[in-house]
C-alpha positions as CSV (number, residue, x, y, z in Angstrom):
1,X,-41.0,-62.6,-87.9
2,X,-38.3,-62.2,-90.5
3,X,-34.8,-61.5,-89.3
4,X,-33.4,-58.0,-89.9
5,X,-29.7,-57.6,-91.8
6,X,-28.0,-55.0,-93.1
7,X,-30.0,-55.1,-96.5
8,X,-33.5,-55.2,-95.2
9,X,-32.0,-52.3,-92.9
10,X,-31.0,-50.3,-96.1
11,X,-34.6,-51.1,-98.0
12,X,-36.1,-49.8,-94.7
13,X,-34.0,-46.2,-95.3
14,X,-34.7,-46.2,-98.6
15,X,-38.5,-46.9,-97.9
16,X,-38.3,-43.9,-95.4
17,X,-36.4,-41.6,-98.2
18,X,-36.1,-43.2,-101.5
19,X,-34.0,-39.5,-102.6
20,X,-31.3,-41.0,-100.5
21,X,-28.1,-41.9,-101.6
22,X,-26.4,-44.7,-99.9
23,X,-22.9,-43.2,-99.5
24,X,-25.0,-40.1,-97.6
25,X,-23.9,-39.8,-94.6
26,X,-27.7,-38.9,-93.4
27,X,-28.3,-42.4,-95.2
28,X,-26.0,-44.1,-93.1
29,X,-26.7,-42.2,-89.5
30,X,-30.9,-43.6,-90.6
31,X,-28.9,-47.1,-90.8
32,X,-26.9,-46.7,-87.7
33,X,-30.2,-45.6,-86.0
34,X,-32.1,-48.0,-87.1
35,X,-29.7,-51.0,-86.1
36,X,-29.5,-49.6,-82.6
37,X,-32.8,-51.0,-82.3
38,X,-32.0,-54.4,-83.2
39,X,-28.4,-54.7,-81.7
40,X,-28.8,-52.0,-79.3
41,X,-26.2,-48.6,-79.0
42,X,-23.1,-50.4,-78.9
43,X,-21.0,-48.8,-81.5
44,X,-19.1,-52.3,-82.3
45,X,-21.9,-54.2,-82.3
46,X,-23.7,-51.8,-85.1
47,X,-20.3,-51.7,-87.4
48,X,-20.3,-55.2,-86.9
49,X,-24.1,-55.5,-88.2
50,X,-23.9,-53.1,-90.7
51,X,-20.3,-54.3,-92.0
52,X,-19.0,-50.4,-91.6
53,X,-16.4,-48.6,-90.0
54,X,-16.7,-47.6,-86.5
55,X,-14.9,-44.4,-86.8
56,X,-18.1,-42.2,-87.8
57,X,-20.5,-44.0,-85.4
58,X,-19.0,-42.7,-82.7
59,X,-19.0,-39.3,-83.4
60,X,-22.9,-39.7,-83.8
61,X,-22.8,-42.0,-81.1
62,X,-21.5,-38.8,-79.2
63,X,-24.1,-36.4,-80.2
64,X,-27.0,-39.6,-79.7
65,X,-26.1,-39.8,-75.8
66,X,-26.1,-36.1,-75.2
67,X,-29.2,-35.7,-76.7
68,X,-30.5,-38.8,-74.8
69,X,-31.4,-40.6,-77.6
70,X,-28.8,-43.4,-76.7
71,X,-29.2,-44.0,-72.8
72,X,-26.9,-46.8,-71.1
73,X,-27.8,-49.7,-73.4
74,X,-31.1,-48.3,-74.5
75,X,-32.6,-46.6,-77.7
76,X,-35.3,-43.4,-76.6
77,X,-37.4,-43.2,-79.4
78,X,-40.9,-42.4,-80.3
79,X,-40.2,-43.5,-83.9
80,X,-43.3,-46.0,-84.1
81,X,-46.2,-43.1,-83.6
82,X,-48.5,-43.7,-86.4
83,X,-48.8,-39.4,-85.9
84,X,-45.1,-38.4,-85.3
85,X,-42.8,-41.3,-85.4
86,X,-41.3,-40.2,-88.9
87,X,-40.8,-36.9,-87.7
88,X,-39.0,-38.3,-84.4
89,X,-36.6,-40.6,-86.3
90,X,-35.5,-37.8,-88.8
91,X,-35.2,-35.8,-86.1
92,X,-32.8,-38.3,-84.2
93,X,-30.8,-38.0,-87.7
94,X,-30.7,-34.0,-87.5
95,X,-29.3,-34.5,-83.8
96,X,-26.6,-37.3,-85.0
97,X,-25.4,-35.1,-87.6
98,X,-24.7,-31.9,-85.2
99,X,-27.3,-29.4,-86.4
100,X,-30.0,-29.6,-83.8
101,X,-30.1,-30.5,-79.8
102,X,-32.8,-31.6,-77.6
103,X,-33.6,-29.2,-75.0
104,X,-35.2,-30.7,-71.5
105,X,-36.8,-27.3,-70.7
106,X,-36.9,-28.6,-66.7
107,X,-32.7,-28.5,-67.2
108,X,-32.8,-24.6,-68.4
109,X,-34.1,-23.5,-64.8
C-alpha cells in the first residue's frame, strides 16, 4: 500500500470535487477530514501532516465532536459505502463548516 501525504490527500479532494479551489475553506475541511483518518483527530497531529495552521482546525474540530464525527481519538464515518459514503463525507464537511448538525432523534425525547 502506498503511503498517504499531504499531496496524495489533496488529489484525493480534488478527485472527490475537481470545482474545488485549494485555498476553499470547504477544500481544506475535506483535507482535514480526510487526514483524521490517517493521523487520527488530533488537531496537531493533522496541522502537522497537512503543513497548515491549527487555528481553523479547531474550530471545525469543535463542530466535528459535537456532531460525533470526531469521538475520543476516533473518526465516525460511513464514508466508504459504495451507496452513501460520498454523501456522508460531504456531509461531515457541511457539519465542520457550521451549517448543518446531526440530530440523534433518541436525544430529542
Amino acid at each position: 500500500m502506498e503511503k498517504m501525504n499531504k499531496e496524495k490527500i489533496r488529489q484525493e479532494v480534488k478527485k472527490l470535487d475537481p470545482m474545488l479551489k485549494e485555498d476553499d475553506e470547504t477544500f481544506k475541511i475535506a483535507e482535514v477530514l480526510l487526514s483524521s483518518l490517517i493521523v487520527g483527530p488530533d488537531v496537531k497531529k493533522i496541522g502537522k501532516f497537512l503543513d497548515i495552521k491549527i487555528t481553523p482546525i479547531r474550530k471545525w474540530e469543535r463542530r466535528l465532536r459535537a456532531n460525533k464525527i470526531w469521538v475520543g481519538q476516533e473518526v465516525h464515518c460511513d464514508w466508504f459505502n459504495k451507496k452513501s459514503g460520498s454523501i456522508s463525507f460531504w456531509m461531515a464537511v457541511l457539519c465542520a463548516q457550521g451549517f448543518i448538525k446531526v440530530v440523534d432523534k433518541k436525544e430529542e425525547k
